[in-house]
C-alpha positions, 0 to 999 in steps of 0.5 A: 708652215701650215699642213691639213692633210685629208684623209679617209678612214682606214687609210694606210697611205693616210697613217704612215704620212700622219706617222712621218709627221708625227716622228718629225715633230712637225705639226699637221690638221687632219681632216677625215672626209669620210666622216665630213662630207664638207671637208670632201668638197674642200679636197675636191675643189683643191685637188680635183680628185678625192684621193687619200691622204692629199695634203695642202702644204702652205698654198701646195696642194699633193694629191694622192701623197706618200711618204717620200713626196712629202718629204721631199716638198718639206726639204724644199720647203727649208724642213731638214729630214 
């Protein structure tokens, strides 16, 4: 399984999924789109907004994310929470 999540700096939303992940062991590449407008343009082209966190899960795309979202596309993914 493949997880970029896009965040911007300062995010809370951003550090409490980033948090879930890491207390699950489960490994993600984080993208800040604050401080690379080329990362910016991928959220954008992904998920038509610029929301944050917004993760690319495999080929699944969850703009504007929390905690709870993620979660439950992992349990469907196979990931027991």
């Amino acid at each position: 399984m493949k997880i970029t999540l896009y965040r911007k700096s300062g995010c809370p939303w951003s550090a409490a999924v980033i948090g879930f992940l890491n207390e699950m062991n489960i490994p993600c590449e984080v993208r800040n789109v604050t401080t690379n407008p080329a990362y910016l343009s991928e959220v954008e082209a992904s998920s038509g907004q610029s929301k944050s966190p917004t993760l690319i899960i495999d080929d699944e795309t969850l703009p504007d994310a929390s905690v709870e979202q993620v979660a439950e596309v992992l349990e469907k993914k196979g990931i027991v929470i």
